[in-house]
Steps between C-alpha positions, in 0.01 A plus 500: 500500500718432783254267667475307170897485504518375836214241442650403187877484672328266823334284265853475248651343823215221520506392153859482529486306856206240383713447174844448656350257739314294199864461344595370811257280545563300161880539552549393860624140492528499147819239412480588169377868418602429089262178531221658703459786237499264211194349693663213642568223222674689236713392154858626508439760248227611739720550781799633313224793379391538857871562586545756234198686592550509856889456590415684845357149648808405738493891670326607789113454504538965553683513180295251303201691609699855362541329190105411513379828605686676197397239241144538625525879466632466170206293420688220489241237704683152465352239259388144590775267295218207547276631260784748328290802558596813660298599802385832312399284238325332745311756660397694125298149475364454853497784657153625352318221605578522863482899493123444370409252752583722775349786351202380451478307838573837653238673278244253581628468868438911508151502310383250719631606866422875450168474460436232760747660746288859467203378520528240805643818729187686365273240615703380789380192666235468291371165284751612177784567751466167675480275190790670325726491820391122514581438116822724520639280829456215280649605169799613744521131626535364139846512354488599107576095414197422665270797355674444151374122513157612564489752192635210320211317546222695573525679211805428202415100566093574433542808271661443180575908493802521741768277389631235776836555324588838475753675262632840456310759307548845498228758523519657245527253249193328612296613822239232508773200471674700785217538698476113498831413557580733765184554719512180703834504557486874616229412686606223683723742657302854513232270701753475834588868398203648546400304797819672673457828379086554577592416841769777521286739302169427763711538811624861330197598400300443821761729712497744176096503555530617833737765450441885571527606089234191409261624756563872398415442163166249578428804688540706210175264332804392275347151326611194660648374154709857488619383886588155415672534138611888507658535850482157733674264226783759439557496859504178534705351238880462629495185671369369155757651334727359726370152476488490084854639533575220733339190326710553204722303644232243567387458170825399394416162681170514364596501177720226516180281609279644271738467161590109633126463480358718197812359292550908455881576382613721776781554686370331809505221276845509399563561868431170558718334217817713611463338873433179344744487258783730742522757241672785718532731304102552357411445924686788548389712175138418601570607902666847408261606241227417753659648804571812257096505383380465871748754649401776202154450562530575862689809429246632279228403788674676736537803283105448399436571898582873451259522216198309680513663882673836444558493880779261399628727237470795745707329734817363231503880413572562874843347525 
C-alpha cells in the first residue's frame, strides 16, 4: 500500500507538471486571454460570458492554473463556447469511440504479437522467424496514415462489408455493425502495435529459453507447449507490459489519423477542430483527461509488475 501511495503521489506531480505547462503553452503571448477562450472571433455577449465565467484571466498564469486545477477536480472541465458545449458534454459523446479504437488496436496488436513473438524465439532463426522479422521491420516503417490508406483500399474500397465511413456503434447494441465500423480503424493501428511488441516479446523469450528454470523443467520431460505458455511467456512478459503501457500515449496520435480518415466521431477528431478553430479551453480538457488516462494506466502497470514476477513484489515488500 505504501508503494502504491508513493507511485500514485510521483505520478500526481506529472499530471500536474504536463498540465500546468499545456496552460502555458496556450496562454503565453496571449494579448487577449477573454478573446482566446471565446475561440478567437467572438460576439460581445460571448465575451462578456467568458468574463463572467473566468474573471481570473488578468492574474498570474500559477493562479489561473489554481483556479483550473480545482474546477477540474470539481469536475468542472471547461466548455468550448464555439459550439456551446461543455467539454464533459463533449467527452460523454466522443470519448467511446476513441476508447474502442484503442482497445481494440491493443487487443488485436496483443493477439497478433504474442503468438508470433513466442513462437519466432521457439524457432529462432528459422524460415517463420525470418519472414515475420522481415514483415514486422516493415509494418514498423509504415506510419498508421499510410497502413490506414491501404486497409482503405484493399479491403472497405473492394468489400462492401466494412464501411469506408465509419460511425460510432456500441457493442452491445449491435456487435456485427461494430465489428465493421471499428475493425479497420483498430487495425490500422494494432498492425504497427504488434510489429513492436513481437519483437520485444522474441528478444525476451529467447534469453527466457535459455535460462536455468526453462532447462530444469525440459529436463523434467515437461511438454514444450507447458515450457513455452506455462513458465517462458510469464517470464517474459514485462517489457510488453511496459511497451502497451507506453504506447498509450501513442495511440492518442493514432487516433487522431485514424478518426480524420474513418470519419469516426472521436476525440482525436475534435482535437483537431479545437487547434483549428483556437478553442483553448476543449485543447486543454482533451490534454488533461488524456495525460490523466495515460498516467493511471501506468500506475496500474507498475502495480501489475508485483503480480506477474513476484521477485518484484518480493522486493517492494523489502523497503
Amino acid at each position: 500500500m505504501r508503494y502504491a501511495l508513493q507511485r500514485l503521489g510521483q505520478f500526481a506531480i506529472v499530471f500536474v507538471v504536463v498540465t500546468f505547462i499545456v496552460l502555458v503553452a496556450t496562454r503565453i503571448g496571449s494579448e487577449d486571454p477573454v478573446r482566446d477562450l471565446a475561440g478567437g472571433i467572438a460576439s460581445e455577449s460571448v465575451l462578456a460570458q467568458v468574463e463572467a465565467d473566468y474573471p481570473y484571466l488578468d492574474k498570474p498564469l500559477v493562479v489561473q492554473y489554481g483556479y483550473w486545477l480545482t474546477d477540474f477536480v470539481r469536475g468542472d472541465l471547461g466548455r468550448s463556447y464555439a459550439l456551446s458545449q461543455s467539454a464533459v458534454e463533449m467527452f460523454q459523446q466522443r470519448l467511446p469511440a476513441t476508447f474502442f479504437i484503442g482497445f481494440w488496436a491493443i487487443v488485436l496488436g496483443l493477439a497478433i504479437a504474442v503468438p508470433l513473438g513466442v513462437y519466432s524465439a521457439y524457432r529462432r532463426d528459422g524460415w517463420f522467424d525470418r519472414i515475420t522479422s522481415q514483415v514486422s521491420f516493415g509494418l514498423i516503417s509504415f506510419p498508421p496514415l499510410v497502413i490506414a490508406i491501404f486497409l482503405m483500399y484493399l479491403i472497405a474500397v473492394r468489400f462492401s462489408f466494412f464501411p469506408v465511413d465509419s460511425d460510432y456503434v456500441a457493442p452491445w447494441d449491435s456487435p456485427i455493425r461494430h465489428f465493421q465500423n471499428f475493425f479497420l480503424p483498430s487495425l490500422a493501428l494494432g498492425l504497427g502495435l504488434a510489429a513492436v511488441w513481437s519483437r520485444l516479446l522474441r528478444a525476451d523469450m529467447i534469453l527466457t529459453l535459455q535460462s536455468d528454470f526453462v532447462m530444469l523443467a525440459r529436463a523434467k520431460g515437461m511438454s514444450p507447449r507447458r515450457v513455452l505458455w506455462g513458465h517462458a511467456l510469464r517470464a517474459s512478459i514485462l517489457s510488453l507490459v511496459t511497451s502497451v503501457a507506453l504506447q498509450m500515449s501513442g495511440l492518442v496520435g493514432g487516433a487522431v489519423v485514424v478518426e480524420q480518415l474513418f470519419a469516426l466521431p472521436g476525440v482525436g477528431d475534435r482535437l483537431v477542430f479545437a487547434i483549428q478553430s483556437n478553442d483553448v479551453l476543449t485543447l486543454q480538457a482533451i490534454t488533461a483527461v488524456l495525460v490523466g488516462i495515460v498516467v493511471l494506466v501506468n500506475l496500474g502497470v507498475d502495480l501489475l509488475y508485483g503480480i506477474i514476477d513476484p521477485r518484484i513484489r518480493a522486493a517492494r515488500a523489502m523497503r
